[in-house]
C-alpha positions as CSV (number, residue, x, y, z in Angstrom):
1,X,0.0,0.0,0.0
2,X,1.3,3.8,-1.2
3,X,-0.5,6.0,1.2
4,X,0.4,8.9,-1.2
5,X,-1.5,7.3,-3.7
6,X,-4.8,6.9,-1.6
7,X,-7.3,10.6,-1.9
8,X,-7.4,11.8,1.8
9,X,-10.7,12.7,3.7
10,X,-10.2,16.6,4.6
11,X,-8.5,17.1,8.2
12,X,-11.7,18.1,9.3
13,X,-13.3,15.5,8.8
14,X,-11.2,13.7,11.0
15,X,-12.8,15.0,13.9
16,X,-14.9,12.8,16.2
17,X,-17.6,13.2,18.7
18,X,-18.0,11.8,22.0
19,X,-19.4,9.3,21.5
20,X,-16.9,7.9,18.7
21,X,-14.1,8.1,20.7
22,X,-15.2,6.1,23.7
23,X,-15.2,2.3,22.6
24,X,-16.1,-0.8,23.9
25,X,-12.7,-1.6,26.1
26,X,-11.1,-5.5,25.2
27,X,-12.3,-8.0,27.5
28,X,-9.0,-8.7,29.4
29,X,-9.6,-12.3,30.4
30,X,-9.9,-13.0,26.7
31,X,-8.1,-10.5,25.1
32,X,-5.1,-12.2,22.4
33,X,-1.9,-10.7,24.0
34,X,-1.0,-9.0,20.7
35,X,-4.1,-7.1,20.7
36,X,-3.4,-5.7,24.6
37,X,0.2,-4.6,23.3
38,X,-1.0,-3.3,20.0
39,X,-3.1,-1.0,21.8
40,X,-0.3,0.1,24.3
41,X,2.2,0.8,21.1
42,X,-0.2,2.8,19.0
43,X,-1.3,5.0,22.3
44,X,2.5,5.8,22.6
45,X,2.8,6.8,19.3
46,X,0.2,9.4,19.5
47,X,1.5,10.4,22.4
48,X,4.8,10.9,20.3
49,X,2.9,12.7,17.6
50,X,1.3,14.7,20.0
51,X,4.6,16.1,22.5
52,X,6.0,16.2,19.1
53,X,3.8,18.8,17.4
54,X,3.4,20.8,20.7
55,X,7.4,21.4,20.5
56,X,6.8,22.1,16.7
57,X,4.3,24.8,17.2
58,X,6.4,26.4,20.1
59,X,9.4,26.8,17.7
60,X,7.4,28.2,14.6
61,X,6.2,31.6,14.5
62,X,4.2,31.1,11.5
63,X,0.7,31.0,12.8
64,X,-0.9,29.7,9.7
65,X,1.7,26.5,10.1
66,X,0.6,26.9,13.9
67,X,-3.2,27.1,13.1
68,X,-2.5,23.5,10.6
69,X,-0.7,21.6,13.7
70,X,-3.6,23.1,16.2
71,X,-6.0,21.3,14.1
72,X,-4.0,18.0,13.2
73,X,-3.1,18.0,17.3
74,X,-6.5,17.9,17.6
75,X,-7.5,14.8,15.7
76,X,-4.5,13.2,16.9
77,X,-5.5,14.0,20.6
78,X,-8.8,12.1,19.5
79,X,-6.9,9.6,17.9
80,X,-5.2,8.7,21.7
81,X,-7.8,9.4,24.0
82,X,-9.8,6.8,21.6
83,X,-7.0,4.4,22.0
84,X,-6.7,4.6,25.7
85,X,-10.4,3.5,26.7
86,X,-9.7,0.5,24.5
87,X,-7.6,-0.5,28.1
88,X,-10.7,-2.2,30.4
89,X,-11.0,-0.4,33.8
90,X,-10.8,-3.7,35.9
91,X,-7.5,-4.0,34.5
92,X,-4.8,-3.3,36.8
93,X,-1.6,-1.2,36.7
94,X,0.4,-4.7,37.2
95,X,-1.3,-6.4,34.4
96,X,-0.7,-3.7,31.9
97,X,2.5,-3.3,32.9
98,X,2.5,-6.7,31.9
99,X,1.5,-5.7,28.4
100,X,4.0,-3.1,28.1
101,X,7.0,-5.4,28.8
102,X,5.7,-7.9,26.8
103,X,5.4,-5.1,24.3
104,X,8.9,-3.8,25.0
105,X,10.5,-7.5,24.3
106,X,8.8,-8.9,21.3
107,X,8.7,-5.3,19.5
108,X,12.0,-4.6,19.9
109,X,12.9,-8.5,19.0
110,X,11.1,-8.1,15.9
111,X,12.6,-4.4,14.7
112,X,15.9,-6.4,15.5
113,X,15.6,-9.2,12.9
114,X,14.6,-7.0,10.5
115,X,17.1,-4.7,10.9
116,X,19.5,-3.4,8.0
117,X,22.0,-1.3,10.3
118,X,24.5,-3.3,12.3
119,X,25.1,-0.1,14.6
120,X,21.0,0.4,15.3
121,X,21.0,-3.9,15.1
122,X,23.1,-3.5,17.9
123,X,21.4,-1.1,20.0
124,X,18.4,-2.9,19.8
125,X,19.4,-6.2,21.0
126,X,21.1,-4.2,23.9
127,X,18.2,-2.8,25.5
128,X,16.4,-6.4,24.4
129,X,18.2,-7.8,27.3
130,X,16.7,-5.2,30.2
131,X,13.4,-5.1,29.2
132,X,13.2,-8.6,29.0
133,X,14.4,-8.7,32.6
134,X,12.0,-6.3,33.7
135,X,9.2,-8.3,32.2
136,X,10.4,-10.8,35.3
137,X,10.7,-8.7,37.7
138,X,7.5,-7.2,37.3
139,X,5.8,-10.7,36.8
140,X,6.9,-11.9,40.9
141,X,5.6,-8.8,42.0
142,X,2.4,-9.5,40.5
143,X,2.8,-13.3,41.7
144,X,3.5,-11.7,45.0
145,X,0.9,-9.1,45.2
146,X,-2.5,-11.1,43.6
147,X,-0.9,-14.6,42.7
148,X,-1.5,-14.0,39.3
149,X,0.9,-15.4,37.0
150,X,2.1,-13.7,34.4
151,X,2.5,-16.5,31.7
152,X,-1.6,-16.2,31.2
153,X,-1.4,-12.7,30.7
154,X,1.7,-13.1,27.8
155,X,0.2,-16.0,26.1
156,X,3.4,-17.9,27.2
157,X,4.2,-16.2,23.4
158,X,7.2,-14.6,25.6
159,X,9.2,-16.3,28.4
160,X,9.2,-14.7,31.8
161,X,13.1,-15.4,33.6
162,X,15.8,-13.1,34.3
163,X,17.9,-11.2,31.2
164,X,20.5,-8.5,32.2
165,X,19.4,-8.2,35.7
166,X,18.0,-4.8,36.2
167,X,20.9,-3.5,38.8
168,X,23.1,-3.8,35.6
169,X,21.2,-1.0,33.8
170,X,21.9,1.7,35.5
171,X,24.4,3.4,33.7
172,X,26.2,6.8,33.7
173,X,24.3,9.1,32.0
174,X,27.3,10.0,29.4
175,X,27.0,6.0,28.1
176,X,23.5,6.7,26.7
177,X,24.2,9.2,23.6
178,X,24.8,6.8,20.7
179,X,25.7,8.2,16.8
180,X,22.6,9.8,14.8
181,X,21.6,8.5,11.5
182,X,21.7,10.7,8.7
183,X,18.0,10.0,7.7
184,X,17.9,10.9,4.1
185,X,20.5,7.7,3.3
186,X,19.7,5.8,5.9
187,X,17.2,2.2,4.8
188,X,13.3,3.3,4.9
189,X,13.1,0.6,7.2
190,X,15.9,1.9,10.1
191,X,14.2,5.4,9.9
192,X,10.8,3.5,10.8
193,X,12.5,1.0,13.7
194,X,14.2,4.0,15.1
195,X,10.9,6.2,15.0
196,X,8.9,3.3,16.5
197,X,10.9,1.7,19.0
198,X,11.3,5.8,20.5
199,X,7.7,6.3,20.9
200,X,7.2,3.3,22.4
201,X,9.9,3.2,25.0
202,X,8.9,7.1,25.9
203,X,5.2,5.7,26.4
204,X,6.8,3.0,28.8
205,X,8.5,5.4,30.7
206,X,5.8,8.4,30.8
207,X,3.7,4.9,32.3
208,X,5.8,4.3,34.9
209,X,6.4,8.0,36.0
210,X,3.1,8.4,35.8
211,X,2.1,5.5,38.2
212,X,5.1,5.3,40.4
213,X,3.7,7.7,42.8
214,X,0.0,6.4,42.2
215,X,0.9,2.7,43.3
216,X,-0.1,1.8,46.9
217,X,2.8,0.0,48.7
218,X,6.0,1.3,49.1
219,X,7.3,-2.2,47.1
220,X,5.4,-1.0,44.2
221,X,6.3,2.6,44.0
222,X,9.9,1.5,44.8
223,X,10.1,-1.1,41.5
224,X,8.2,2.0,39.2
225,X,11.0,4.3,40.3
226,X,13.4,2.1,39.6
227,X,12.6,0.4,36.2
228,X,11.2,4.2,35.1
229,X,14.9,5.3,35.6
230,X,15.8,2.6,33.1
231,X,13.1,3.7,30.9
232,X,14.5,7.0,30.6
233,X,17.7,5.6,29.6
234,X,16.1,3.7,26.7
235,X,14.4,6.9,25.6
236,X,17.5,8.8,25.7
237,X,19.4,5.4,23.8
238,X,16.7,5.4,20.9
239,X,16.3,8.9,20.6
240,X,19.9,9.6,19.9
241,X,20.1,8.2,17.1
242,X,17.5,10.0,15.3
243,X,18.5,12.3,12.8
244,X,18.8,16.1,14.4
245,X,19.6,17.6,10.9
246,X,16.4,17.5,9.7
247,X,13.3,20.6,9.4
248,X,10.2,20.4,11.9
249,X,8.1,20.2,8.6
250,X,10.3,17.4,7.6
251,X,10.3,15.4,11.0
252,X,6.5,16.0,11.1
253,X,6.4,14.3,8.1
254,X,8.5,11.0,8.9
255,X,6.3,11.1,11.7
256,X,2.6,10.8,10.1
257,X,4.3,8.3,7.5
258,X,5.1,6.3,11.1
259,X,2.1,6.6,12.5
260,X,0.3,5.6,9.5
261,X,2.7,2.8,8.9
262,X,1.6,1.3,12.5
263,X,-1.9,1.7,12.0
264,X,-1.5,-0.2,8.5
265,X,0.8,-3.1,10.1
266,X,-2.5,-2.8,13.1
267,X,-4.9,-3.3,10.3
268,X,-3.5,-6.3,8.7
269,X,-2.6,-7.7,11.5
270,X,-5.1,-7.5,14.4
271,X,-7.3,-10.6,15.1
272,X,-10.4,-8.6,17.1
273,X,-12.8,-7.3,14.4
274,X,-14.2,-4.8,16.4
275,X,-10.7,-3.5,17.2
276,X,-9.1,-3.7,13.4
277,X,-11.9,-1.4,12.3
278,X,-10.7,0.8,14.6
279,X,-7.4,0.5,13.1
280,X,-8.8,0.9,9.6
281,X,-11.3,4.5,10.6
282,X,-7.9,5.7,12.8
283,X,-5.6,4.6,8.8
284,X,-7.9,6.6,7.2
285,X,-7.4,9.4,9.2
286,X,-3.6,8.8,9.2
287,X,-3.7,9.3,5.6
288,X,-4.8,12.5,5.8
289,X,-3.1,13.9,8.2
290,X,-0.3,12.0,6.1
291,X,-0.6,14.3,3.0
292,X,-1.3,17.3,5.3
293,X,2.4,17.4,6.4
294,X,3.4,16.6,2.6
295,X,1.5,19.8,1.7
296,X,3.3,21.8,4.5
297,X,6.6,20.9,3.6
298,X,6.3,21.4,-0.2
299,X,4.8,24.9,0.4
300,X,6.8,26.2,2.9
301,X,10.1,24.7,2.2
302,X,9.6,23.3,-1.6
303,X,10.2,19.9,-1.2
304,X,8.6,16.4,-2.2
305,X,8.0,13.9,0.2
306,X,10.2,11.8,-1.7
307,X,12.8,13.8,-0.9
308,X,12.7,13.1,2.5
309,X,11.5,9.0,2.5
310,X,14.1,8.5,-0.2
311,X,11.7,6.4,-2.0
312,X,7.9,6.3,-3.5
313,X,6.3,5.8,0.2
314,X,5.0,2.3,-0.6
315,X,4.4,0.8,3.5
316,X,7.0,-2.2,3.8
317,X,5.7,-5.6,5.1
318,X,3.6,-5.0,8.0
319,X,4.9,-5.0,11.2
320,X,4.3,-7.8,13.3
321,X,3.8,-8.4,17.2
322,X,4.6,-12.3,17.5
323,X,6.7,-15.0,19.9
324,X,10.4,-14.1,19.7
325,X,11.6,-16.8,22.1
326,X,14.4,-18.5,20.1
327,X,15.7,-15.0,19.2
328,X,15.7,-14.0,22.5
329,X,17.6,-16.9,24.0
330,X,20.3,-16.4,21.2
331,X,20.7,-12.4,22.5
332,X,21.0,-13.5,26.2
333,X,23.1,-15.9,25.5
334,X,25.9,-14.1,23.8
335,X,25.5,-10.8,25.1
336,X,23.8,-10.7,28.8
337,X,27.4,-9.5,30.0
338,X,28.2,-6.9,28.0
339,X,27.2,-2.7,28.9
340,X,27.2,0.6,27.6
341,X,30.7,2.9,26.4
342,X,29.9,6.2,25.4
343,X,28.7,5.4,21.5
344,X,29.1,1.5,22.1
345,X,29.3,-1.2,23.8
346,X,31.8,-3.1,25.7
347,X,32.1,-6.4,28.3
348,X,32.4,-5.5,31.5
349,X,35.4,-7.8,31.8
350,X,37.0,-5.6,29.8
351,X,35.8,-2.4,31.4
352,X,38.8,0.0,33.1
353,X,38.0,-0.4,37.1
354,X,38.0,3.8,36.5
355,X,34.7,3.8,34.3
356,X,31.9,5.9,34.5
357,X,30.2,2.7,34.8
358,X,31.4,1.7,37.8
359,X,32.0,4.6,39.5
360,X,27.7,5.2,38.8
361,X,27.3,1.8,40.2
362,X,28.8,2.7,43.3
363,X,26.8,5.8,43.8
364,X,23.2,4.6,42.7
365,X,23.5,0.8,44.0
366,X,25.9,0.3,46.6
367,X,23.3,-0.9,49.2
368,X,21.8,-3.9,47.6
369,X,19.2,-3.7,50.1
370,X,17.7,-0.8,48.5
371,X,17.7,-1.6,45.1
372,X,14.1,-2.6,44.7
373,X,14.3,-5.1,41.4
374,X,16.9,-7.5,43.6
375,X,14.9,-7.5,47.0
376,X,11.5,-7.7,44.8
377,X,12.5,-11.4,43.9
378,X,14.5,-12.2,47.4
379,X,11.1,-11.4,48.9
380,X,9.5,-13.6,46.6
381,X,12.1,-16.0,47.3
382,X,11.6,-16.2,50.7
383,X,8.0,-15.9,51.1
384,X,7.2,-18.9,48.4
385,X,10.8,-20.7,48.2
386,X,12.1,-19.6,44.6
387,X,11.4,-16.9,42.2
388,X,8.8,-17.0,39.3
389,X,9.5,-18.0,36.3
390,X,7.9,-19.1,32.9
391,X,11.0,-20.8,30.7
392,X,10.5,-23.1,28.1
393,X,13.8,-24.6,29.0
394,X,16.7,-23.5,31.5
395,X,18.0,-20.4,30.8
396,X,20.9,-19.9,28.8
397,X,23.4,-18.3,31.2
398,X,24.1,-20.8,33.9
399,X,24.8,-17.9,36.4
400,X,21.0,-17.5,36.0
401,X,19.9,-20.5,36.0
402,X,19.4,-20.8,40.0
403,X,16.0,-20.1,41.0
404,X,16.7,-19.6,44.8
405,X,19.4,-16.7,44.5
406,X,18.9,-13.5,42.3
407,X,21.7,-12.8,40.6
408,X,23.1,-8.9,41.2
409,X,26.4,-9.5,39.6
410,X,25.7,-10.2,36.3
411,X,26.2,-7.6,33.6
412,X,28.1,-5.3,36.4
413,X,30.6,-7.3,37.5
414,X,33.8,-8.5,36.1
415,X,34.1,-11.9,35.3
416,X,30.4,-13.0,36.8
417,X,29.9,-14.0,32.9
418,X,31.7,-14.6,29.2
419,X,28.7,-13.5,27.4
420,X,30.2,-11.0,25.7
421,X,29.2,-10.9,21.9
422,X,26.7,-8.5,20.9
């Protein structure tokens, strides 16, 4: 599908009354997982789109480009508020936390395989690893807090066992800026993981900053704080590389071709009927807002579209929210051991004993006791006699592999692993 080829609805019309934009929620007992994190992914990336044209319309003193945004905000702001009811209310903050991380894993998995940059390849199966581990740590705090396991709400599609244990994240701030692209030569298909994967890592962390003061234990407002912090990093990992060369018009143009993209790969993908005509009315209005920014960008600053996709605009091959497992298993396998260097990566076996690294360690997690990810499982351990886990077979780094220990030393410590290949 060319969505330059298809005759957008005005932007008016995209406009929706009450009514419209409160759906019928998913049922969440019977709910296909894919469904749950579709909707979570495509309420981040209007939240993007959004943030994204609020900054636009602060920087532009043009107030007929201003009055254009204002009214394609609008719809968009429709668009998310729609998107957000689809959530049930007797869903919980843990279960859809459950949805983002399983959300997290197998989107980023699947952007991964598909890949044509080694360097964005690379960054993508690093933060693979840690929010694969927070999947498991938020699954026995569930466990411990309603004994709910967390395999039902996944679909057992994605395991639930420790990846880079979370106390390994935390990195100095400096190891978090990676190289931009230069989006005009860079593959269609890296301008679209990079746009994506962004969006939906900023929606994970404006979640959990969100809730982290909202939860009602201590445990639980401790784990938000934490993982959030992580979050942030990912935001800041992703975001880097995007391109910071290009126009507002042309950035609001990559991202309505993104968001129309999604709601495309939504469409052809989604198994609720009720739900995939959603996508399809939402497409439709993608579209239009779609050529909108076209029109912007050729009358203010004379350029084709093309000139800014590098190519016709024909959507790739939908993308798809499936059971990454095996792909998973290779990544923590190789790599679980290896952190962040300024604009790459290195094993921390191999790390100077001088390193930002370390020396952000020390100041963020030298008392174990108050790092909430470790003691959130040595609680669980304690209270039930091992941790919780859904594995399909034992996991691939035998440091790991005990159930009545958390590991805090993988991924931060020297020589605690030899996974060091990413």
């Amino acid at each position: 599908m060319n969505p330059f080829h298809v005759t957008p609805c005005s932007l008016e019309s995209t406009l929706m009354d009450w009514a419209t934009i409160r759906p019928v929620p998913y049922q969440k007992q019977s709910v296909d997982p894919y469904t749950r994190t579709r909707v979570i992914l495509m309420n981040g990336t209007e939240f993007e789109a959004n943030w994204f044209m609020h900054q636009f319309s602060r920087n532009c003193n043009n107030n007929s480009i201003r009055r254009t945004l204002a009214l394609m905000r609008r719809s968009e702001q429709q668009q998310q508020k729609l998107i957000s009811l689809l959530k049930p209310a007797d869903e919980t903050i843990l279960e859809h936390t459950i949805g983002y991380e399983q959300l997290a894993v197998d989107l980023t998995a699947h952007l991964a395989q598909r890949e044509p940059n080694p360097y964005v390849k690379q960054a993508l199966d690093f933060a693979l690893l840690e929010d694969f581990d927070h999947l498991y740590r938020y699954a026995n705090f569930l466990d411990l807090e309603t004994g709910e396991k967390a395999e039902n709400l996944v679909g057992r599609y994605t395991e639930i066992m420790p990846g880079r244990p979370t106390i390994s994240h935390h990195r100095h701030p400096y190891d978090s800026i990676l190289y931009p692209i230069n989006s005009k030569q860079a593959h269609p298909q890296t301008r679209l993981s990079i746009g994506i994967i962004t969006a939906a890592e900023q929606q994970t962390m404006n979640y959990y900053m969100n809730v982290c003061g909202a939860y009602p234990n201590d445990a639980g407002r401790n784990l938000y704080q934490e993982i959030g912090m992580v979050e942030e990093q990912h935001v800041t990992h992703y975001g880097s590389l995007l391109d910071s060369n290009l126009t507002w018009l042309e950035n609001l143009l990559l991202h309505q071709y993104t968001e129309a993209y999604l709601y495309f790969s939504c469409m052809e993908t989604e198994t609720d009927p009720a739900i995939r005509s959603i996508w399809a009315k939402l497409l439709e209005q993608e579209i239009a807002h779609l050529h909108t920014a076209a029109d912007l960008l050729y009358e203010v600053e004379h350029k084709e579209y093309q000139q800014v996709l590098g190519f016709d605009g024909c959507f790739p091959q939908p993308l798809l929210l499936q059971s990454n497992i095996d792909y998973v298993r290779q990544i923590l396998g190789n790599s679980v051991q290896m952190t962040a260097l300024r604009e790459d990566y290195r094993c921390v076996n191999n790390m100077l004993p001088d390193s930002d690294f370390f020396r952000y360690q020390q100041i963020v997690n030298h008392d174990l006791s108050t790092v909430e990810s470790h003691t959130v499982i040595e609680e669980h351990i304690q209270q039930q006699g091992s941790d919780y886990r859904f594995e399909v077979a034992v996991n691939p780094i035998p440091q790991l592999q005990n159930r009545t220990v958390d590991n805090t030393d993988v991924g931060r410590i020297p020589g605690a692993s030899d996974a060091c290949q990413l």
